[in-house]
mmCIF file of the N, C-alpha and C atoms, coordinates in Angstrom:
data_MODEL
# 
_entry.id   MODEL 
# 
loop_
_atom_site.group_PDB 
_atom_site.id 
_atom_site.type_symbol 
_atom_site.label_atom_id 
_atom_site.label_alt_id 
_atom_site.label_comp_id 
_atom_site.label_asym_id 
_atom_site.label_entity_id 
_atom_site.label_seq_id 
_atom_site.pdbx_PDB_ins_code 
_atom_site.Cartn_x 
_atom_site.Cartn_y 
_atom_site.Cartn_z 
_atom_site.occupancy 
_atom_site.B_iso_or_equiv 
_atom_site.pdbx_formal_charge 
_atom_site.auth_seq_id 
_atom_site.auth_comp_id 
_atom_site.auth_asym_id 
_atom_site.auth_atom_id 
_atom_site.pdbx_PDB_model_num 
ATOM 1   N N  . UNK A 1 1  ? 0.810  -1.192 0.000   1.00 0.00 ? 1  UNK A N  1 
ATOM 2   C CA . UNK A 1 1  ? 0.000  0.000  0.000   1.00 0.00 ? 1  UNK A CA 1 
ATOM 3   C C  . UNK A 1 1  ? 0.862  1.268  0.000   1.00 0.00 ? 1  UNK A C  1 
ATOM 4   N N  . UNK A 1 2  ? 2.398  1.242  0.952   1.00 0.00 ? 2  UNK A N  1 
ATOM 5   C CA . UNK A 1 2  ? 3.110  2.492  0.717   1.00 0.00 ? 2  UNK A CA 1 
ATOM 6   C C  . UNK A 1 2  ? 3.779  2.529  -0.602  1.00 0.00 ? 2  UNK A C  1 
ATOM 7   N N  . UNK A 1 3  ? 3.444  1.406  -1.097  1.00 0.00 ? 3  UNK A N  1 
ATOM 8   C CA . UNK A 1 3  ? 4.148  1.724  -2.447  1.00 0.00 ? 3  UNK A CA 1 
ATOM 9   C C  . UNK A 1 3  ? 3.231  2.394  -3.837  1.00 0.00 ? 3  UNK A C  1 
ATOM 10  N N  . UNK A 1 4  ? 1.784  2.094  -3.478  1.00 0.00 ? 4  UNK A N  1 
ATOM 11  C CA . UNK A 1 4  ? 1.219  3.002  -4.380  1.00 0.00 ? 4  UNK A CA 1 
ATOM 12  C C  . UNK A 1 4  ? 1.134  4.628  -4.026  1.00 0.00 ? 4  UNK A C  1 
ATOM 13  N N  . UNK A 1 5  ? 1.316  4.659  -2.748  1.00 0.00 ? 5  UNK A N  1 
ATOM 14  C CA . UNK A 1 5  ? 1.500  6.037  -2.237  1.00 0.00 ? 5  UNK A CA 1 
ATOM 15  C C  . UNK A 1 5  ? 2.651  7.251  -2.759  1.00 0.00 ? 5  UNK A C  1 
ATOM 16  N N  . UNK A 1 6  ? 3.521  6.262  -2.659  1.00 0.00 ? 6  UNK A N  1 
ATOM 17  C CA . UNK A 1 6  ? 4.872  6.590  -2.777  1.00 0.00 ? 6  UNK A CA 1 
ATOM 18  C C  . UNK A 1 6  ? 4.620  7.144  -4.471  1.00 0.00 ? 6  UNK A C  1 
ATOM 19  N N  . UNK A 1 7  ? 4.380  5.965  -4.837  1.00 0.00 ? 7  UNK A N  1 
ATOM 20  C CA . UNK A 1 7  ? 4.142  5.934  -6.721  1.00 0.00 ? 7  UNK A CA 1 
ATOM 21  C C  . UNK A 1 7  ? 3.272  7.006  -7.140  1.00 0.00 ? 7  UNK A C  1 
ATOM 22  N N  . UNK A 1 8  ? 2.226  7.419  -6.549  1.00 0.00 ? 8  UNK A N  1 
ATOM 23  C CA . UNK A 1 8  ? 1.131  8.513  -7.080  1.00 0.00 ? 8  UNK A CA 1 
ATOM 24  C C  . UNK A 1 8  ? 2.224  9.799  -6.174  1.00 0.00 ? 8  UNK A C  1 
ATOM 25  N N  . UNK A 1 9  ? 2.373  10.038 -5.790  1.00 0.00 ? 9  UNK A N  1 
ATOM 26  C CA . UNK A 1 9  ? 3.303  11.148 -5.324  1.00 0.00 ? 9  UNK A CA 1 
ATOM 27  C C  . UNK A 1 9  ? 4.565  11.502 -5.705  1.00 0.00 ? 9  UNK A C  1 
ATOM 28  N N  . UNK A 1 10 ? 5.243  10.508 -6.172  1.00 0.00 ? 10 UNK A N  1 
ATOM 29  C CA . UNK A 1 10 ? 5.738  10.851 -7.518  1.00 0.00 ? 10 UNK A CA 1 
ATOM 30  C C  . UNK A 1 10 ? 5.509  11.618 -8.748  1.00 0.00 ? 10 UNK A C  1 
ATOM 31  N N  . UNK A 1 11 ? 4.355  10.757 -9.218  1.00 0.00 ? 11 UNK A N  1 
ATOM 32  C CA . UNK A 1 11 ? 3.893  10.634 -10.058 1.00 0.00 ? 11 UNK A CA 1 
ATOM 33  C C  . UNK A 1 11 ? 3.412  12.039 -10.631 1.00 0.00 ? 11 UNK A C  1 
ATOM 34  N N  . UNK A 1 12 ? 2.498  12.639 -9.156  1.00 0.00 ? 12 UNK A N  1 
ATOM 35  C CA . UNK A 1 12 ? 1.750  14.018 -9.363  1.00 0.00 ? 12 UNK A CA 1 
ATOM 36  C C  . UNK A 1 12 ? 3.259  14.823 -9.407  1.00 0.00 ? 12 UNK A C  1 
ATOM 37  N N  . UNK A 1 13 ? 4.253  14.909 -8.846  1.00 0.00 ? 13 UNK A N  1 
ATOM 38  C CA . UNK A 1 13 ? 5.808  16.022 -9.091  1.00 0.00 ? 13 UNK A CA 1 
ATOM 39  C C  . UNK A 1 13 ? 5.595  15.592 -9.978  1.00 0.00 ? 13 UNK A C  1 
ATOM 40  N N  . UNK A 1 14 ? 6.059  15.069 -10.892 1.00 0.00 ? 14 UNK A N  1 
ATOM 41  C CA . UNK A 1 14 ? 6.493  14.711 -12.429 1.00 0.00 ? 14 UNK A CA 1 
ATOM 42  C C  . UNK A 1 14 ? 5.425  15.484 -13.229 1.00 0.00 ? 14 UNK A C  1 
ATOM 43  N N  . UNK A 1 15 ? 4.252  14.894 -13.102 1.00 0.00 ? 15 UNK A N  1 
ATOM 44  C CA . UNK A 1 15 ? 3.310  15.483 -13.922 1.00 0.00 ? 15 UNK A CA 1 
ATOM 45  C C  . UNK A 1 15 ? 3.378  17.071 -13.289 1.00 0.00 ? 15 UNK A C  1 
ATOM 46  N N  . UNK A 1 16 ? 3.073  17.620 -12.439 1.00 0.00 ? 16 UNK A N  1 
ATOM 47  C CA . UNK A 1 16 ? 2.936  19.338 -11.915 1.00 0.00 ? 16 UNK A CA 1 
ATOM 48  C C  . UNK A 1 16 ? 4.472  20.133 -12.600 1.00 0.00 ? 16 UNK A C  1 
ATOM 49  N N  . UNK A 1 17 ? 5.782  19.214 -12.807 1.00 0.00 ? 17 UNK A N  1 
ATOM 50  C CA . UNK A 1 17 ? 6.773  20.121 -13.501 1.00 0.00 ? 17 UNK A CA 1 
ATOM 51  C C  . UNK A 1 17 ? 6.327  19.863 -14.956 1.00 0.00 ? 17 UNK A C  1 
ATOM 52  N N  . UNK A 1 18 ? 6.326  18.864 -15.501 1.00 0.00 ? 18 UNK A N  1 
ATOM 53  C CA . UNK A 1 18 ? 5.750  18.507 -17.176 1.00 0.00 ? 18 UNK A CA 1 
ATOM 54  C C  . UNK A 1 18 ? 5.070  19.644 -17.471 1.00 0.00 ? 18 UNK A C  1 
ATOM 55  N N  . UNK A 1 19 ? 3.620  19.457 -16.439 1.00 0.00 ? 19 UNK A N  1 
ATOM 56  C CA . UNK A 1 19 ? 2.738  20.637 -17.027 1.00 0.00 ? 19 UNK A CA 1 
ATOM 57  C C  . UNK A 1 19 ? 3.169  22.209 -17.183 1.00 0.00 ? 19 UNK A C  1 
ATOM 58  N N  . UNK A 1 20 ? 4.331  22.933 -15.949 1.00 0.00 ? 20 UNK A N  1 
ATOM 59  C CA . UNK A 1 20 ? 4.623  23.833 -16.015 1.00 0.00 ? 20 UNK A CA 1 
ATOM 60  C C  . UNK A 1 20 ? 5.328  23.940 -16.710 1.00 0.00 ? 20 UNK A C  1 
ATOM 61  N N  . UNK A 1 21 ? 6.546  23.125 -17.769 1.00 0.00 ? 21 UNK A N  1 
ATOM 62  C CA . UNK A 1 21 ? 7.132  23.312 -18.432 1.00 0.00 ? 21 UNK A CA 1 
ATOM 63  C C  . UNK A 1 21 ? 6.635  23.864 -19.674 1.00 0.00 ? 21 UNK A C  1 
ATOM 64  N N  . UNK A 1 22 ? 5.395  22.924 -19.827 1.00 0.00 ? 22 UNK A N  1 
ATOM 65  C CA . UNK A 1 22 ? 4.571  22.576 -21.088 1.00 0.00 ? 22 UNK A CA 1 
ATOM 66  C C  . UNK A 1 22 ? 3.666  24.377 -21.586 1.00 0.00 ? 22 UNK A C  1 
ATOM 67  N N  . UNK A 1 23 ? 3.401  24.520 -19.882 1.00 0.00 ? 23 UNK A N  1 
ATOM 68  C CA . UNK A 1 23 ? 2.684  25.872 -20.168 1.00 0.00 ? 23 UNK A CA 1 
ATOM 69  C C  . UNK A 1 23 ? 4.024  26.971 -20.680 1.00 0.00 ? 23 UNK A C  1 
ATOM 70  N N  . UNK A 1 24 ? 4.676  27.166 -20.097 1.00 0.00 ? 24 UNK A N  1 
ATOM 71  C CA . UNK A 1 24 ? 6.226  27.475 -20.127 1.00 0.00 ? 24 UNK A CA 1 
ATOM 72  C C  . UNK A 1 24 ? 6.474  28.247 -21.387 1.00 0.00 ? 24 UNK A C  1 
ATOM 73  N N  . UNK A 1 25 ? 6.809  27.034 -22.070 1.00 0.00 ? 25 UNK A N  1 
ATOM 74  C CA . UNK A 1 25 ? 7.023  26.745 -23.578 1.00 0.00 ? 25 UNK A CA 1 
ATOM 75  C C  . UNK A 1 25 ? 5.762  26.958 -24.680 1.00 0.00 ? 25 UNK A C  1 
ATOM 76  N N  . UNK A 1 26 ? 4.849  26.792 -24.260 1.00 0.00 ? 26 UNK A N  1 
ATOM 77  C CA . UNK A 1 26 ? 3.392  27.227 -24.625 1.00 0.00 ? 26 UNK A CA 1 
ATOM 78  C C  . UNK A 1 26 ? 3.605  28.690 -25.284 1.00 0.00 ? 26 UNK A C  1 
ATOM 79  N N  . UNK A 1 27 ? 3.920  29.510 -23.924 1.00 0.00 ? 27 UNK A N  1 
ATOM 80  C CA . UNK A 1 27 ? 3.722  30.857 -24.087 1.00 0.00 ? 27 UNK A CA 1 
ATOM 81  C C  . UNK A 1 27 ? 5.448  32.238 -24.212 1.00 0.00 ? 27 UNK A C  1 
ATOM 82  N N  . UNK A 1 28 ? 5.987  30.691 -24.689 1.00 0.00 ? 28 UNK A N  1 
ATOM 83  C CA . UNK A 1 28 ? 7.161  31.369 -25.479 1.00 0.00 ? 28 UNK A CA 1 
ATOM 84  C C  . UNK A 1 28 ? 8.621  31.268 -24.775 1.00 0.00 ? 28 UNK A C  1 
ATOM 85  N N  . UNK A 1 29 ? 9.212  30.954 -23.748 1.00 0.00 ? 29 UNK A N  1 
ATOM 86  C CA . UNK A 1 29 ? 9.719  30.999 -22.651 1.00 0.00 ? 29 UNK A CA 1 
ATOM 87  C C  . UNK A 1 29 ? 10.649 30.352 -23.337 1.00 0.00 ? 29 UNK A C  1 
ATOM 88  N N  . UNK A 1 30 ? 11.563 30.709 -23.577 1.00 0.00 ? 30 UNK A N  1 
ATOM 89  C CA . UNK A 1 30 ? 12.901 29.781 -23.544 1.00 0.00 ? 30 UNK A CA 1 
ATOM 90  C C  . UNK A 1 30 ? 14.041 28.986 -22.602 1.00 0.00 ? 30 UNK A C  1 
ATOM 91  N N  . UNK A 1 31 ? 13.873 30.217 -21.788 1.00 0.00 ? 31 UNK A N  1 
ATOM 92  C CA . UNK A 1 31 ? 14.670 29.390 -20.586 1.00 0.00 ? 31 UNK A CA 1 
ATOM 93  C C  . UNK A 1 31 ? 13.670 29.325 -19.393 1.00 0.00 ? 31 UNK A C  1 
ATOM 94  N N  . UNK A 1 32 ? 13.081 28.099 -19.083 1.00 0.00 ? 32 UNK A N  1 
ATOM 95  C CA . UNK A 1 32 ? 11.789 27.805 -18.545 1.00 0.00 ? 32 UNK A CA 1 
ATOM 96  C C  . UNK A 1 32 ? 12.534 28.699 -16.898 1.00 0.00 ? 32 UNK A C  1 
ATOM 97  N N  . UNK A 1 33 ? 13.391 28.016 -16.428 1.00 0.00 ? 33 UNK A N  1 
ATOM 98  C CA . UNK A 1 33 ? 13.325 28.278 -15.044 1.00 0.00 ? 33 UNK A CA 1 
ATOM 99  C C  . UNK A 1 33 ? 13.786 30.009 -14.581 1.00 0.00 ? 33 UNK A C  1 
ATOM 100 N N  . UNK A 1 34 ? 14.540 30.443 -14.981 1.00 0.00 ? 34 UNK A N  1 
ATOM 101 C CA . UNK A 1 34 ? 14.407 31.915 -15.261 1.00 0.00 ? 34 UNK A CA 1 
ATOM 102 C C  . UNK A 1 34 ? 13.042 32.796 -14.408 1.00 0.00 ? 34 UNK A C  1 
ATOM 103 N N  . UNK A 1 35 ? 13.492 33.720 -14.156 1.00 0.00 ? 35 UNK A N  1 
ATOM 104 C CA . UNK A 1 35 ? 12.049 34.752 -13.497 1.00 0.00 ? 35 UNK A CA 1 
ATOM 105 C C  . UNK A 1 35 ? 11.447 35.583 -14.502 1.00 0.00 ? 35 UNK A C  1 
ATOM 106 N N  . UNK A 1 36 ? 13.040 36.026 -15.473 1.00 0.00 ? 36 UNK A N  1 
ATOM 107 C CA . UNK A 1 36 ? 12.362 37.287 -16.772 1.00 0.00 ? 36 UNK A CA 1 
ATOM 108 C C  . UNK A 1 36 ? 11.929 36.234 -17.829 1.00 0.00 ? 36 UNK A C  1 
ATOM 109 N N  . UNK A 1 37 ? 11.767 34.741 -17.895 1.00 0.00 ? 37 UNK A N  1 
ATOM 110 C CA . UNK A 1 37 ? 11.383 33.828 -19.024 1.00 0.00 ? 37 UNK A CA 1 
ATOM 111 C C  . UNK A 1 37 ? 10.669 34.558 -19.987 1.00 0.00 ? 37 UNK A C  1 
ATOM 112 N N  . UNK A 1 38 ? 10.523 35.246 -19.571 1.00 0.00 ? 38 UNK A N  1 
ATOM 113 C CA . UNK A 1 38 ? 8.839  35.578 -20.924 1.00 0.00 ? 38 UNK A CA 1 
ATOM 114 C C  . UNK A 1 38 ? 9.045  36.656 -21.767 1.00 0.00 ? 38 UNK A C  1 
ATOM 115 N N  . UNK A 1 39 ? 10.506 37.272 -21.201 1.00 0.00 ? 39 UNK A N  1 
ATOM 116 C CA . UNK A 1 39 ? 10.668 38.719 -22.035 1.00 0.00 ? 39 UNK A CA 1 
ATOM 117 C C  . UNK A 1 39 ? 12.011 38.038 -22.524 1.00 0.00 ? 39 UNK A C  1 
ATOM 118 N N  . UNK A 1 40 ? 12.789 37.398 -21.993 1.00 0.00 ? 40 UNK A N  1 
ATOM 119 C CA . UNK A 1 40 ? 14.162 37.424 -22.304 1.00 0.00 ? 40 UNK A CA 1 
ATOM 120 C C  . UNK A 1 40 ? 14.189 36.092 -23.252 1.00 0.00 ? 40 UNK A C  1 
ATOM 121 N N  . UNK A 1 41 ? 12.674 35.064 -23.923 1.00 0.00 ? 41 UNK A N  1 
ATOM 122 C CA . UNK A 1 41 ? 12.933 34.469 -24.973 1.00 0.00 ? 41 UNK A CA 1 
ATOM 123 C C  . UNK A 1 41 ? 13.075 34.995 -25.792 1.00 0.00 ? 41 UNK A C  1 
ATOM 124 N N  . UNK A 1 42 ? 12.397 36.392 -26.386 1.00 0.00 ? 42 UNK A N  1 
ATOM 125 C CA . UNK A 1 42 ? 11.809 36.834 -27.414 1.00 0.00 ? 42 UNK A CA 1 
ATOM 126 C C  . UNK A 1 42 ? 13.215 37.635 -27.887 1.00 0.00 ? 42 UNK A C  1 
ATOM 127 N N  . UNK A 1 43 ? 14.653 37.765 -27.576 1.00 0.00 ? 43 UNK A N  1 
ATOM 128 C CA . UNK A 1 43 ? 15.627 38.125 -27.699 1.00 0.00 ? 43 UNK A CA 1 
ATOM 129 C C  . UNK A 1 43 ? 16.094 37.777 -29.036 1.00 0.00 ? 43 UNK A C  1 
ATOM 130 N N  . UNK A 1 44 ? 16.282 36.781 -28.634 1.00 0.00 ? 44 UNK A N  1 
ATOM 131 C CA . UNK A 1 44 ? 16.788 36.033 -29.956 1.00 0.00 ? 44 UNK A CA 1 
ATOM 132 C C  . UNK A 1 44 ? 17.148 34.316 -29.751 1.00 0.00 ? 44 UNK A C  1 
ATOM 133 N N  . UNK A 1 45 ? 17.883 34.172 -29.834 1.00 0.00 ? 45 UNK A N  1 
ATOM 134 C CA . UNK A 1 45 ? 18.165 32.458 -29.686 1.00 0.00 ? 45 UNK A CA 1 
ATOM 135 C C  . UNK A 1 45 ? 19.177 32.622 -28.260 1.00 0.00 ? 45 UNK A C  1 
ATOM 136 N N  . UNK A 1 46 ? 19.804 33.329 -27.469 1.00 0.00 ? 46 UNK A N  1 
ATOM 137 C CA . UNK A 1 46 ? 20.660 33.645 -26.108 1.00 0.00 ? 46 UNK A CA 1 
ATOM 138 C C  . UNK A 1 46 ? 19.332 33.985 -25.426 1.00 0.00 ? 46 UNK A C  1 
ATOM 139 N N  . UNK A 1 47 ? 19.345 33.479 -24.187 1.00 0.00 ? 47 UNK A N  1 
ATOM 140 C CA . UNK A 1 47 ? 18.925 33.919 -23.283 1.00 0.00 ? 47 UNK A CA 1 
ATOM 141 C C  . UNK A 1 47 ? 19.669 34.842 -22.175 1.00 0.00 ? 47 UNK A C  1 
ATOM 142 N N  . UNK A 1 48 ? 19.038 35.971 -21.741 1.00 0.00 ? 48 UNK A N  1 
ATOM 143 C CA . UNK A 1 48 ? 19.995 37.381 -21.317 1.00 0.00 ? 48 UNK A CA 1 
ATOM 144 C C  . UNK A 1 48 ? 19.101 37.360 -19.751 1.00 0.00 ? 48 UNK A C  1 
ATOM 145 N N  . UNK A 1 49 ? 19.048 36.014 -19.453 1.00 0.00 ? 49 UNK A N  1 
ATOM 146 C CA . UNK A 1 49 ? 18.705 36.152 -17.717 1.00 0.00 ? 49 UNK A CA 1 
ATOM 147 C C  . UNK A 1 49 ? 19.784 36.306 -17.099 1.00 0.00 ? 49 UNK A C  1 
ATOM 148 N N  . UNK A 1 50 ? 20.864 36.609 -17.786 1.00 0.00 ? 50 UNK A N  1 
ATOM 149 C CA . UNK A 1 50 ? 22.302 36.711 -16.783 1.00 0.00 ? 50 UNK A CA 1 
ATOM 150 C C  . UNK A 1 50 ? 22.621 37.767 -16.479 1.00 0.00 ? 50 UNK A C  1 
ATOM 151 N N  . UNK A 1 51 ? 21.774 38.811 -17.772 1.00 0.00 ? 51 UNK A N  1 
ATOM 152 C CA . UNK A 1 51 ? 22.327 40.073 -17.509 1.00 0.00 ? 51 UNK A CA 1 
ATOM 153 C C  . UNK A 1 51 ? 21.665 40.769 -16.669 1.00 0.00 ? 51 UNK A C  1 
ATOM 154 N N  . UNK A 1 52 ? 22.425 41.272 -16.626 1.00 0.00 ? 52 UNK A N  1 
ATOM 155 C CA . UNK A 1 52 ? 21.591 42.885 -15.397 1.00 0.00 ? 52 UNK A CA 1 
ATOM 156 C C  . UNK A 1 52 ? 20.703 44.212 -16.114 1.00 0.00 ? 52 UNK A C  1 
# 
């Protein structure tokens, strides 16, 4: 029984990052984990979350 526990709780992390990735990338994001993701895809092919 702790092993289906274990297994669906897994299971839901895996799926809850998938999905955020998925939305992520959806809406243009290149470098998913990033905070400026959403402005600093649209750059060009570099992502400029490094810069200041």
């Amino acid at each position: 029984m702790t092993d289906i526990i274990v297994i669906a709780i897994v299971t839901a992390i895996f799926g809850g990052a998938s999905a955020y990735i998925y939305k992520a990338r959806k809406n243009g994001a290149r470098c998913v984990g990033c905070s400026h993701a959403g402005s600093c895809g649209r750059q060009g092919s570099e992502c400029g979350c490094g810069e200041k």
